[in-house]
C-alpha positions as CSV (number, residue, x, y, z in Angstrom):
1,X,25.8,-41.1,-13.3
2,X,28.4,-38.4,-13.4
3,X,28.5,-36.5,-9.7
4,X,30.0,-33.3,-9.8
5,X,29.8,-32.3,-6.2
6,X,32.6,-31.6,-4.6
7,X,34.2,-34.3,-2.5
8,X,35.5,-33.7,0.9
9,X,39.0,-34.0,0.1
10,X,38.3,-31.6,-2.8
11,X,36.7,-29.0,0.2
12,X,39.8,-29.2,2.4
13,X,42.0,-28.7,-0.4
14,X,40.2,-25.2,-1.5
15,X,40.4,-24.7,2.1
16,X,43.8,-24.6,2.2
17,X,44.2,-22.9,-1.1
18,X,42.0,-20.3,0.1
19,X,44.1,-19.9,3.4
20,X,47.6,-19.3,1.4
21,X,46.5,-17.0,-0.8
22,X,44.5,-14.8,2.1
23,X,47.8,-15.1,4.0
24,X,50.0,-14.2,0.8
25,X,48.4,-13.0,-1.9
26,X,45.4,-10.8,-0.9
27,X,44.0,-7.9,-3.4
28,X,46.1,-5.2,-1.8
29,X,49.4,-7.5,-2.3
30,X,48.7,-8.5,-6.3
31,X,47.4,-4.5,-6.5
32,X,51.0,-3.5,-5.5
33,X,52.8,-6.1,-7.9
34,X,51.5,-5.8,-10.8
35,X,53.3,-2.6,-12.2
36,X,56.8,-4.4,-10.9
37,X,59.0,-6.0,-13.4
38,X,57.5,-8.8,-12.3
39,X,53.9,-9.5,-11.2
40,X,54.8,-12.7,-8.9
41,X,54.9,-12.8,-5.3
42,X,57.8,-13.7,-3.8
43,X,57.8,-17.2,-2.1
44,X,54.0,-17.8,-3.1
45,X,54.9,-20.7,-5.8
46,X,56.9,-22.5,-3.5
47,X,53.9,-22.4,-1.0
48,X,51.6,-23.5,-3.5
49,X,53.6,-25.8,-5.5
50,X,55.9,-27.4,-2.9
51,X,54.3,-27.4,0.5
52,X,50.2,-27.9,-0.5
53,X,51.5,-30.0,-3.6
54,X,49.4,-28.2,-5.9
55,X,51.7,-28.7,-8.6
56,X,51.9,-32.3,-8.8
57,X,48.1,-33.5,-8.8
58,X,47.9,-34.3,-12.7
59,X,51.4,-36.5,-11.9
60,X,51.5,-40.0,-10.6
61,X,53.1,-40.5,-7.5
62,X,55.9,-42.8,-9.1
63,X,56.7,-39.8,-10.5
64,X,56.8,-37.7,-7.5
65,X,53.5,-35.9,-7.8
66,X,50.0,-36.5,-5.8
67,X,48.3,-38.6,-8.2
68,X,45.5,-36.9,-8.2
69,X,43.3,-36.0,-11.0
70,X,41.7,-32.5,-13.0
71,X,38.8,-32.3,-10.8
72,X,41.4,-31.8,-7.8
73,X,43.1,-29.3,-9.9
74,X,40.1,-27.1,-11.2
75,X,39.4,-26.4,-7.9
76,X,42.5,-25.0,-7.1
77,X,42.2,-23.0,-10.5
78,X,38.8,-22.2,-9.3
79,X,40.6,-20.3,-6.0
80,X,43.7,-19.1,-8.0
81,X,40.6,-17.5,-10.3
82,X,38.6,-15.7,-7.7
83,X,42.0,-14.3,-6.0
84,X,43.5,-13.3,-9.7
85,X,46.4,-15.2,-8.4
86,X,49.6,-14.3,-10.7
87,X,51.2,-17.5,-10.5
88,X,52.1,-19.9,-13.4
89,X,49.7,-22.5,-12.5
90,X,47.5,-22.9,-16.1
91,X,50.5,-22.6,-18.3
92,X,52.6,-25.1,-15.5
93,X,50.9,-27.4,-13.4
94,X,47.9,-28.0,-16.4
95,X,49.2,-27.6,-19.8
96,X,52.7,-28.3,-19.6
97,X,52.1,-31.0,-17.8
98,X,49.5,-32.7,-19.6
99,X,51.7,-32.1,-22.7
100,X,54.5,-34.2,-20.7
101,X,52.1,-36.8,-19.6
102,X,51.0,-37.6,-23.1
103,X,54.7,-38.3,-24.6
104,X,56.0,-40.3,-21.7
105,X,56.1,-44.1,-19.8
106,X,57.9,-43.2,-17.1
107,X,61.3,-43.3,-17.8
108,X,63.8,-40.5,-19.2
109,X,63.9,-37.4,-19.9
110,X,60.2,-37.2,-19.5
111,X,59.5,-38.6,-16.0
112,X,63.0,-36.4,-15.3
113,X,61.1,-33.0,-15.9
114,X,57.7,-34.3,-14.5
115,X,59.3,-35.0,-11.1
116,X,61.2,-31.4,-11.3
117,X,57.2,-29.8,-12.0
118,X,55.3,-31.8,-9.4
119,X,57.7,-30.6,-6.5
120,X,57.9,-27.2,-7.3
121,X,61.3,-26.7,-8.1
122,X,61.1,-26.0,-11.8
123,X,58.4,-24.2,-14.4
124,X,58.0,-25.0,-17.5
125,X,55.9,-23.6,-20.4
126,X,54.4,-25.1,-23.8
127,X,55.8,-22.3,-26.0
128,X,52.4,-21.7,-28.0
129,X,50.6,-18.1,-27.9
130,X,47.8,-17.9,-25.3
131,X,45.4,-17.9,-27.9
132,X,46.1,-21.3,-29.0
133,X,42.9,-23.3,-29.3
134,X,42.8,-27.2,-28.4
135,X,42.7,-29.2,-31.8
136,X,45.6,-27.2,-33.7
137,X,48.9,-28.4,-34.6
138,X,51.8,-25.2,-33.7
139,X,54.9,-25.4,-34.8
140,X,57.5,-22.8,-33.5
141,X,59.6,-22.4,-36.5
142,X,60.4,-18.9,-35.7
143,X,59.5,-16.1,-32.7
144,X,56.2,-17.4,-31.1
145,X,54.5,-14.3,-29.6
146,X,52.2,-14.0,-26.4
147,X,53.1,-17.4,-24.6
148,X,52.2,-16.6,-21.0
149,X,54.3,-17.5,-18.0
150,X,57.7,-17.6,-20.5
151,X,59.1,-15.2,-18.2
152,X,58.9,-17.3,-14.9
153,X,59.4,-20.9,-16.7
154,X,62.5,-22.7,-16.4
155,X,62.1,-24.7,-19.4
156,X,60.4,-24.2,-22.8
157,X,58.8,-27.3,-24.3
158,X,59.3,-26.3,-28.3
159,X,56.8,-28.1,-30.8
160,X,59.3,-28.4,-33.8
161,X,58.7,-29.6,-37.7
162,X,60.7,-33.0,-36.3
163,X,59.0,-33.3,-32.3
164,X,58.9,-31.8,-29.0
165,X,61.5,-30.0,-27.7
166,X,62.3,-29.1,-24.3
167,X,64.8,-26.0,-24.4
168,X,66.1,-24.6,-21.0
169,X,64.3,-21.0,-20.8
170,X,68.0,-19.2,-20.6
171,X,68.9,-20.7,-24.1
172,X,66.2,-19.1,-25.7
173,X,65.2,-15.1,-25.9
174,X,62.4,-13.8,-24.2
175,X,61.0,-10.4,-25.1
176,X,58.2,-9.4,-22.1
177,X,55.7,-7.5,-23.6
178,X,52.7,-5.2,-21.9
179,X,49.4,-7.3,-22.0
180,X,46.0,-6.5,-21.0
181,X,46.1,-8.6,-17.9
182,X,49.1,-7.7,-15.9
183,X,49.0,-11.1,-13.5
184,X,49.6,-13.1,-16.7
185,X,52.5,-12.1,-18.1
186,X,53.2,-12.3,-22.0
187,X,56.1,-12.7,-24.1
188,X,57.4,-13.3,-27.9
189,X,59.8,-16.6,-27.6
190,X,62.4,-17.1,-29.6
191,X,63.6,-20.6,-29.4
192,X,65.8,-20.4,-32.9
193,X,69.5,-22.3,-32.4
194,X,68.5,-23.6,-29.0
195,X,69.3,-27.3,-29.2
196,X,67.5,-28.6,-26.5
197,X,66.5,-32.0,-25.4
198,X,63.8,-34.1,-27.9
199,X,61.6,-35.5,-26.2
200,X,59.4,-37.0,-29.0
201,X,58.8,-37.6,-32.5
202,X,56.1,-35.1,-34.4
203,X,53.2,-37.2,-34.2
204,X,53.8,-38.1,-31.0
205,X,54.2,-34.3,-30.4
206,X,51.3,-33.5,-32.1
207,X,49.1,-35.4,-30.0
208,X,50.8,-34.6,-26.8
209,X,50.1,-30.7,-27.2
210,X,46.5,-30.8,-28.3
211,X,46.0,-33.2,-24.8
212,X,47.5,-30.2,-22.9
213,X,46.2,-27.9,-25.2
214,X,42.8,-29.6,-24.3
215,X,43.2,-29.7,-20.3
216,X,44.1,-26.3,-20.2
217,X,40.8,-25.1,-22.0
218,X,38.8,-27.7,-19.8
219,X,40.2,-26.2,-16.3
220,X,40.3,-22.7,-17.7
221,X,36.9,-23.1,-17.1
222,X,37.3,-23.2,-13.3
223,X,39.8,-20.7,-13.2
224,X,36.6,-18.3,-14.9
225,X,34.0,-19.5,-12.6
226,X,35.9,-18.9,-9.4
227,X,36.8,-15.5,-10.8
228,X,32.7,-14.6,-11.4
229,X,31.9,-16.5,-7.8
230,X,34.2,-13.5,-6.5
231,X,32.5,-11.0,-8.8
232,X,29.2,-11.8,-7.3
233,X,30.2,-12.0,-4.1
234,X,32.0,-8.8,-4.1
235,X,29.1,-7.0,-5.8
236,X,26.3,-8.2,-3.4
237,X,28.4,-7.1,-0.1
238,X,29.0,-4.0,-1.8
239,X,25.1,-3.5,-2.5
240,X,24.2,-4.4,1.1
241,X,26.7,-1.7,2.5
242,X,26.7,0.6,0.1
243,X,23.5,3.1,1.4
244,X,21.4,5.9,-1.1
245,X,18.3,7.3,0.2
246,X,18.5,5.8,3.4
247,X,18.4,2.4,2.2
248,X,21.2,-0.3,0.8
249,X,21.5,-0.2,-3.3
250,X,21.2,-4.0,-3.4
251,X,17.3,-3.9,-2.0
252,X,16.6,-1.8,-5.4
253,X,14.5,-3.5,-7.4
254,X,16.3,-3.4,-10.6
255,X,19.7,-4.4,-9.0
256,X,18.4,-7.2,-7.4
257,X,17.5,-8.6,-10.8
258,X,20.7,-7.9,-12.5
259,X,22.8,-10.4,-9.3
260,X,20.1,-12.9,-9.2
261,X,20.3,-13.0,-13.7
262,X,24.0,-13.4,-13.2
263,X,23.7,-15.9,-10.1
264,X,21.7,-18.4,-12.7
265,X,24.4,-17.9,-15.8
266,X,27.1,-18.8,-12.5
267,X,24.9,-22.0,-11.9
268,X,25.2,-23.3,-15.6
269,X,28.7,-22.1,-15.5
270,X,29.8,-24.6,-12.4
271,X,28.0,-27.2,-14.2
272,X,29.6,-26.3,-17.0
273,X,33.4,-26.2,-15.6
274,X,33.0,-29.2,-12.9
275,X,31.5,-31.6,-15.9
276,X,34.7,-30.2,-18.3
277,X,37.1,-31.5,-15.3
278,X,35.2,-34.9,-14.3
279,X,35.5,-35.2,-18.4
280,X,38.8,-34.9,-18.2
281,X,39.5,-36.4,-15.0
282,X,37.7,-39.9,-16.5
283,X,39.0,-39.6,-19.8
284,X,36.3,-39.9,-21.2
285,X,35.0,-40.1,-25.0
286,X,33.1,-36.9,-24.8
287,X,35.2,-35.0,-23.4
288,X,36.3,-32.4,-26.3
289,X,32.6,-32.0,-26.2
290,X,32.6,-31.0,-22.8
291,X,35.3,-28.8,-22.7
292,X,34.3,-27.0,-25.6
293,X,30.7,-26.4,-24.3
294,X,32.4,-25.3,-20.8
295,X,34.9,-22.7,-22.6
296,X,31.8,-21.4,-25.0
297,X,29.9,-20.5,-22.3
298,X,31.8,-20.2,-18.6
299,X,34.4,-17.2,-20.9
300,X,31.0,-15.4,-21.5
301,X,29.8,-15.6,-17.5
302,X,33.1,-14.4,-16.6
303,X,33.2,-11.5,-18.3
304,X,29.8,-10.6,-17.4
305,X,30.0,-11.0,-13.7
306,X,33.5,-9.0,-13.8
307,X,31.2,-6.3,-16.2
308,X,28.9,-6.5,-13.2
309,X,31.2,-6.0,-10.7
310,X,32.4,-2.6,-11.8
311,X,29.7,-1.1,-12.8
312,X,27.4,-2.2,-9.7
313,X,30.3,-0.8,-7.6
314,X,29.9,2.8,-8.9
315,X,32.5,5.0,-8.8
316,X,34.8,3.0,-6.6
317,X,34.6,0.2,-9.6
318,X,36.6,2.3,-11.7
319,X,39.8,3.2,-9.9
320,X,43.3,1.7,-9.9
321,X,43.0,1.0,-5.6
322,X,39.9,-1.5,-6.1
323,X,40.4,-5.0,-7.4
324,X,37.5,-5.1,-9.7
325,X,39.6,-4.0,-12.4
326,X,41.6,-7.0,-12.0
327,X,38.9,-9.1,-12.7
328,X,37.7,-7.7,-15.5
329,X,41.0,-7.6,-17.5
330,X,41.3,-12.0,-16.5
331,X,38.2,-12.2,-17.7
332,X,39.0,-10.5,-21.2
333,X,42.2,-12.2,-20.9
334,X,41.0,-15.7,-20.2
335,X,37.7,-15.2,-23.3
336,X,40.6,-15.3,-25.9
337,X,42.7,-17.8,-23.9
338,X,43.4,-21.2,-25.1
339,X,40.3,-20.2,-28.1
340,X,38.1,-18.0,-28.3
341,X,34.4,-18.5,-27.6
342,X,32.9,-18.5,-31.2
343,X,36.0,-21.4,-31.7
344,X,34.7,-23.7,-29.4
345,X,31.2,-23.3,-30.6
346,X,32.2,-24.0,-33.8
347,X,34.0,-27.1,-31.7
348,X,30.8,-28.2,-30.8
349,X,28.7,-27.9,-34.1
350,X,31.8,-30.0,-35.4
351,X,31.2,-32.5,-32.9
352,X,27.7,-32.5,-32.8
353,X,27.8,-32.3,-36.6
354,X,25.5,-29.5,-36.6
355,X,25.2,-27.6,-39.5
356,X,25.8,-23.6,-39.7
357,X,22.7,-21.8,-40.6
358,X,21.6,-21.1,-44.1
């Protein structure tokens, strides 16, 4: 039987995770980032990625990562989630890496950039738009538009016609444009004329980027939970303080109702997201399945709890100084991310070959 409780080591590692970004990357410091150039705070990915190691869990440790596996690194998505971390963790230290762990044995090219990722010391991006969905085939035969994180990678791995490219960020043009979520960063890619290094052939590349394509949905869905956990959380310390009529908000009647309806949908959510990463973790032969059943329902709860938060917060829920707003543009962000809802339910009726209704 499948246990999706978290394990000790998986405890002290959210610890930790918990204690860097309190230290370095609290809702005050994001708040005053994100109308910068750029949204990343200074010194925070080295933290993350080289001294905790959080970048190198998907990577064996012959390759100079942790050897750890996707359960290890939802949780960390599940703290970089809550905090609305901007750091290019998803795009990095999931997809990219998954994408690279497909193509390669070891050797090469391959195990070259791997070992750069899983210290920290480089970035590098699948150059796909956010909205990509696992179970597609892109091919960047001219400017790809919204790839998030293109502005802090390093490298840009290039699904061609002929393979997978890996193109050094500075070869290639990067237009930053506004998006909804300002801690995610998008950009239209131009990777036209850059050689780069080829790194496999097409249908090798083709299965390589619907495996990262398909870990990044599956522990997208912990980066949504830990964002609602906060939602919650936020919302019912604000009730209990918050006073009208002499008493605190949360003991009405008909707010109490609304937290305890989105407490359940944050139950079936964790079972959701921790089953999408033991999936993945196992390799096991359902996990599409999973994953699409996690991103159909945990992008739902996210937005809902982040809905929750700002309205359930008044007044204060709606200005610029309070973090709620944060949330709720991830959450929007992170429903279209990596397919949409209604995609992966479609996944599933696939899968499940369940016919649409007549």
């Amino acid at each position: 039987m499948t246990n999706l409780l978290y394990s000790e080591t998986e405890d002290d590692l959210r610890a930790a995770v918990r204690s860097l970004l309190a230290g370095r990357a609290d809702a005050q410091t994001v708040l005053g980032r994100i109308e910068r150039p750029s949204p990343y705070v200074p010194g925070l990915w080295d933290a993350l990625a080289g001294q905790i190691g959080a970048a190198g869990l998907l990577v064996p440790e012959k390759l100079g990562g942790q050897g750890a596996s996707h359960r290890e690194a939802a949780v960390v998505l599940e703290e970089l989630g809550r905090a609305v971390t901007p750091v290019p963790y998803l795009t990095s230290a999931v997809v990219a890496t998954e994408t690279l762990l497909a193509l390669g044995d070891g050797t090469g090219a391959v195990a070259e950039l791997l070992g750069a990722l899983a210290g920290g010391g480089a970035v590098a991006v699948l150059a796909v738009p956010l909205s990509t969905a696992p179970g597609t085939d892109p091919v960047a035969d001219g400017p790809v538009p919204a790839v998030a994180d293109a502005v802090a990678a390093d490298v840009l791995l290039v699904p061609r016609a002929d393979g997978l490219y890996a193109v050094a960020a500075a070869d290639a043009r990067i237009t930053p444009r506004v998006p909804l979520d300002l801690t995610r960063p998008l950009a239209v890619v131009d990777a036209n004329g850059a050689e780069g290094t080829r790194l496999a052939d097409a249908d090798a590349a083709r299965a390589a980027v619907r495996r990262g394509l398909l870990a990044g949905a599956g522990l997208l869905a912990s980066e949504q939970l830990g964002l609602a956990e906060w939602c919650l959380e936020e919302t019912v310390r604000h009730t209990r303080e918050r006073h009208q009529f002499n008493r605190p908000i949360g003991s009405f009647q008909a707010l109490k109702h609304r937290m305890a309806q989105l407490w359940l949908e944050l139950v079936g959510a964790r079972a959701a997201a921790r089953a999408a990463a033991d999936a993945l973790a196992t390799g096991a032969a359902d996990a599409a399945l999973t994953v699409a059943v996690a991103q159909a329902y945990c992008s739902k709860v996210a937005v809902h709890a982040a809905e929750e938060c700002v309205q359930l917060h008044g007044g204060i829920g709606m200005t610029w100084e309070h973090p709620a707003h944060l949330a709720l543009k991830r959450a929007k962000s992170d429903q279209t991310a990596l397919g949409s809802a209604g995609r992966h339910q479609d996944t599933v009726a696939a899968l499940m070959d369940l016919p649409a209704p007549r």
